[in-house]
C-alpha positions as CSV (number, residue, x, y, z in Angstrom):
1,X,0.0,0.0,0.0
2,X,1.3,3.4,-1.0
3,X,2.4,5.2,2.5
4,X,0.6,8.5,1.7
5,X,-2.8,6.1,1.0
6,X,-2.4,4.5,4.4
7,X,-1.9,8.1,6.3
8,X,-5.2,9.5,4.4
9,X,-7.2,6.3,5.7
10,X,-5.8,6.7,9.5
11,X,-6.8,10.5,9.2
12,X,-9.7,10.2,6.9
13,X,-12.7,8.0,8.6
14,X,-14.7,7.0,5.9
15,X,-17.9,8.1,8.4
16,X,-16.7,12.0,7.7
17,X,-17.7,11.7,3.7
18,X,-21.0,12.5,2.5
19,X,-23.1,9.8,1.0
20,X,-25.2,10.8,-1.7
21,X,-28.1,10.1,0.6
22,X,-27.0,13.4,2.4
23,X,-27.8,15.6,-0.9
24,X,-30.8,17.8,-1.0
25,X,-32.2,19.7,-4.2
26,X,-31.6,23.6,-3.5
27,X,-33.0,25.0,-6.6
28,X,-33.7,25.2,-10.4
29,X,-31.9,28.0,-11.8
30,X,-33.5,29.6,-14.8
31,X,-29.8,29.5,-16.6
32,X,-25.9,28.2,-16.7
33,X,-25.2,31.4,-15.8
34,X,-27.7,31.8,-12.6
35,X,-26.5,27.9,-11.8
36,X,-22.4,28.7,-11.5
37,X,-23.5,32.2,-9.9
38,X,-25.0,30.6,-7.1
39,X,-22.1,27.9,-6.9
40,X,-19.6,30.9,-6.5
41,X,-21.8,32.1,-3.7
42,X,-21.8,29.2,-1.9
43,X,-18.4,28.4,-2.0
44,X,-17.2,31.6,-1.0
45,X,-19.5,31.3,2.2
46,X,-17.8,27.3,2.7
47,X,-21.0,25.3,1.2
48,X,-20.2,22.7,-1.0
49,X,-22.5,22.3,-3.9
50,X,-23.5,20.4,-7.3
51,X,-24.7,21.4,-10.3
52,X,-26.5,18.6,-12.1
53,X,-27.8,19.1,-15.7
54,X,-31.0,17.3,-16.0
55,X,-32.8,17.9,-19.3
56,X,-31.5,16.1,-22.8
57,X,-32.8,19.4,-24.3
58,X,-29.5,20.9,-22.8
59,X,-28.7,22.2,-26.1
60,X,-31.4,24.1,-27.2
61,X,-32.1,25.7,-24.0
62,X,-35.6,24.2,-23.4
63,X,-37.3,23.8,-19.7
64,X,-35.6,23.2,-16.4
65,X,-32.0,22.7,-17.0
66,X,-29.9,22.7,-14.1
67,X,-30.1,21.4,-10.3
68,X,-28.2,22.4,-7.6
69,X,-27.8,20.2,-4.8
70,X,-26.1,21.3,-1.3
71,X,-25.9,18.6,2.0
72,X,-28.7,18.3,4.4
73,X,-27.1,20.4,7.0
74,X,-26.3,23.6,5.1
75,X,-29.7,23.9,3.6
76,X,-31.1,26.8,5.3
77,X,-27.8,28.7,4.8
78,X,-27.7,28.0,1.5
79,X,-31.3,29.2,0.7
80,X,-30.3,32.3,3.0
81,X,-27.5,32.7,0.6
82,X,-28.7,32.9,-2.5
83,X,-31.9,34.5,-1.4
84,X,-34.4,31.8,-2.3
85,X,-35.7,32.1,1.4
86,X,-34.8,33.4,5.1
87,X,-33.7,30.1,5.8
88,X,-36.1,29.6,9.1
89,X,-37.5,26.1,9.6
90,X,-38.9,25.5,5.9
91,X,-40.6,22.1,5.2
92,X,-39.2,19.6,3.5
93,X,-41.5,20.5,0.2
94,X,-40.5,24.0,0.3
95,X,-37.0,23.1,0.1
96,X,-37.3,23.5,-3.5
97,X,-37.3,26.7,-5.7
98,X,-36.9,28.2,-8.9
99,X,-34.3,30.7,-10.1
100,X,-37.3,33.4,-9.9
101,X,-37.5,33.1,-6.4
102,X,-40.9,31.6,-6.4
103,X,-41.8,28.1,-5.1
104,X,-43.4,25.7,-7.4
């Protein structure tokens, strides 16, 4: 075993990594643009996010595009964030928005 593999796995617990379980859907941005914008602002602040593209129309520009997905635990400071929401004790259904700021 490679020597810097073995110090990662004594320092690394494999309990500390996110499991895709973990994900929750912040929003549908209305554009690529809006999507990496909101990225940018959530990395600055120390949120890790995704951006999944979800429509085979990705080329033409056509419908709901793009995804972005933060963990579980920096939901409401992610929605505080980007300004989809104050952040205070939303329901699981309201967890999702559009890039116009306007639950669906």
């Amino acid at each position: 075993m490679n020597p810097l593999q073995r110090l990662f796995r004594l320092f690394a617990s494999p309990a500390s990594e996110p499991r895709p379980d973990d994900l929750v859907l912040l929003g549908r941005p209305t554009s690529e643009a809006e999507a990496e914008l909101w990225r940018n602002i959530l990395s600055q602040w120390g949120v890790h996010s995704l951006i999944k593209n979800v429509s085979a129309l990705a080329y033409i520009r056509l419908g709901d595009m793009f995804e972005v997905w933060v963990l579980q635990h920096d939901l409401e400071y992610a929605l505080e964030l980007v300004g989809l929401g104050d952040g205070q004790n939303l329901p699981e259904d309201q967890a999702v928005h559009d890039g116009t700021g306007q639950q669906p």
